[in-house]
C-alpha positions in Angstrom: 258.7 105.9 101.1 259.5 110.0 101.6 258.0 112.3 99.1 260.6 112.3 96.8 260.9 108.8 96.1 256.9 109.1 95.5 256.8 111.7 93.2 259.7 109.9 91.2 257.8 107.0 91.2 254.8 109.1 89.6 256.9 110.6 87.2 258.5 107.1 86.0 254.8 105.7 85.6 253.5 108.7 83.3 256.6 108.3 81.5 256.5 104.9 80.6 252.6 105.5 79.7 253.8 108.0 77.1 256.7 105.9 76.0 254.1 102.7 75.4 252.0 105.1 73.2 254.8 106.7 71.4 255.8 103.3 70.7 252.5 101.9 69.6 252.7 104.5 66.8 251.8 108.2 66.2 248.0 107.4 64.8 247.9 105.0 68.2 249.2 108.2 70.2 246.7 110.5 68.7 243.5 108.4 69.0 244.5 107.9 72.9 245.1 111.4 73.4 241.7 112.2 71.3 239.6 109.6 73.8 241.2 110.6 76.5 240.5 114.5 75.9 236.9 113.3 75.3 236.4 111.4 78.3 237.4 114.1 81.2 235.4 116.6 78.8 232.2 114.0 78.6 232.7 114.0 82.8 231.3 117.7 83.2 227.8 116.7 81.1 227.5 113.7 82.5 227.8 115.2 86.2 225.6 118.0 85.3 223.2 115.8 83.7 222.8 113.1 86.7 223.1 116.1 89.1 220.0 117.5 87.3 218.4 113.9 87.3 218.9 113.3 91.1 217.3 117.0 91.6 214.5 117.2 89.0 213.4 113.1 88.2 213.8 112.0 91.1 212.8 114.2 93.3 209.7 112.4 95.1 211.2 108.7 94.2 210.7 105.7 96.7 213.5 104.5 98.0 213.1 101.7 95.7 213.3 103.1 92.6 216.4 105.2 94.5 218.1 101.5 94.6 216.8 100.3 91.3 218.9 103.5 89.9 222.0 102.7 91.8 221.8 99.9 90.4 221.8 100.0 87.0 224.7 102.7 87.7 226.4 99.9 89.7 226.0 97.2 86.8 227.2 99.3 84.2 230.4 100.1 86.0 231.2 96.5 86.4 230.6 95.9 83.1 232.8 98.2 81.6 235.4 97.6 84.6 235.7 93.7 83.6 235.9 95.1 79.9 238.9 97.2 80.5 240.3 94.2 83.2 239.8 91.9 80.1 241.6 94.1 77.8 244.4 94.7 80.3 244.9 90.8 81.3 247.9 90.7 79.4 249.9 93.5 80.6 251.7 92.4 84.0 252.1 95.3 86.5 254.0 98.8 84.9 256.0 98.8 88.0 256.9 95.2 88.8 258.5 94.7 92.1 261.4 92.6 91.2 262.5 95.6 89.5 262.7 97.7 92.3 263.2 95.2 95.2 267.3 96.4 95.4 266.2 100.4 95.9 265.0 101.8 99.3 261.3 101.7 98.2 258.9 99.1 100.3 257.0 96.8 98.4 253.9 98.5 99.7 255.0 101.7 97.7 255.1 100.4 94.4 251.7 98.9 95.1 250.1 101.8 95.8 251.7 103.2 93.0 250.2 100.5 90.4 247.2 100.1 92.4 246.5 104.0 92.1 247.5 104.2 88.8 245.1 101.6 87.8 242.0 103.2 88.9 243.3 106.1 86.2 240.9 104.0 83.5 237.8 105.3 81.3 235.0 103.6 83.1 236.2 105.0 86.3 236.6 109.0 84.6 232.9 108.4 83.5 231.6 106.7 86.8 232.7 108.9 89.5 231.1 112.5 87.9 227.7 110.1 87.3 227.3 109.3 91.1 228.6 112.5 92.5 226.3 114.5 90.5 223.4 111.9 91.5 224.3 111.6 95.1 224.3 115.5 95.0 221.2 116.1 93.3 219.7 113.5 95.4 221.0 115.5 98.6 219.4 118.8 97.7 216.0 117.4 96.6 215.1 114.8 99.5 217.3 115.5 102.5 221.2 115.3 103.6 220.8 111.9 104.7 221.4 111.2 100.7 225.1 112.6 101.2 225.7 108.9 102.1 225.9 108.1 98.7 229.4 109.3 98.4 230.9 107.1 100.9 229.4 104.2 99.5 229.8 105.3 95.8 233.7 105.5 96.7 233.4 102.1 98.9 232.3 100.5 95.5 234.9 101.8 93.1 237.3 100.6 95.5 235.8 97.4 96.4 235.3 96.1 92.6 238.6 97.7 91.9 241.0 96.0 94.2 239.0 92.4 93.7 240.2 93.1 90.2 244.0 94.4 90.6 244.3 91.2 92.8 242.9 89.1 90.1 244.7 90.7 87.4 247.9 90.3 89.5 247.2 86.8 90.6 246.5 85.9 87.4 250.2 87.6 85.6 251.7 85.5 88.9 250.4 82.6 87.1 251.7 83.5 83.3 255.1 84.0 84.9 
């Protein structure tokens, strides 16, 4: 798949997005736009405040307490993950692949596409500022060898997110 086809691809996800909100009403449009504003505006506090927390608090921390953190950071990601998963399971993929099986787009395309598209979610706009404000703060108070954290931050989001596209597409296989 060139660039064009990609960026047409983009373009027909964000507009069916905004079609299925338009269509859901004009008070439905206005709340998601409203939470949606929110969130990416409650990312900069939140990576300032766990940047601040990873520089100040925990500061001279034992590596357990370190993982105890991550921890409850990892826990409440998967719980509001399987809460937006849960709320999803009834929607099939945006771009099926039937659809587009007779264009010249490979199958692999259109699953990055929905697969990319999907990690677009709230839990994922709170998560990611909470770890790399933490893993950054951690970094500047006890040593580069905490600049780990990102890999491994981004190994998680992807690992918990693709276990759940799979399921979530496994499971609209099923209901078809």
């Amino acid at each position: 798949m060139n660039g064009r086809h990609l960026s047409t691809f983009i373009w027909l996800r964000w507009r069916l997005l905004v079609n299925g909100w338009r269509r859901a009403g004009m008070v439905n449009f206005v709340v998601t736009m409203v939470l949606a504003l929110s969130a990416v505006i409650a990312a900069i506090p939140l990576f300032a405040g766990s940047f601040l927390a990873g520089f100040y608090l925990l500061r001279e921390a034992e590596p357990k307490h370190l993982l105890f953190v991550w921890d409850i950071i990892a826990l409440a990601f998967v719980a509001t993950w399987c809460i937006g998963v849960l709320t999803e399971l009834q929607r099939t993929e945006t771009l099926s692949l039937a659809r587009f099986m007779h264009l010249p787009v490979s199958p692999r395309g259109v699953f990055f596409i929905n697969y990319i598209s999907s990690l677009v979610s709230l839990s994922t706009i709170l998560f990611l500022p909470v770890c790399s404000g933490l893993a950054l703060g951690l970094a500047f108070s006890q040593g580069l060898r905490l600049l780990a954290a990102f890999p491994l931050s981004a190994a998680f989001v992807f690992m918990v997110t693709a276990v759940s596209y799979q399921f979530q597409g496994w499971l609209a296989s099923l209901m078809s």
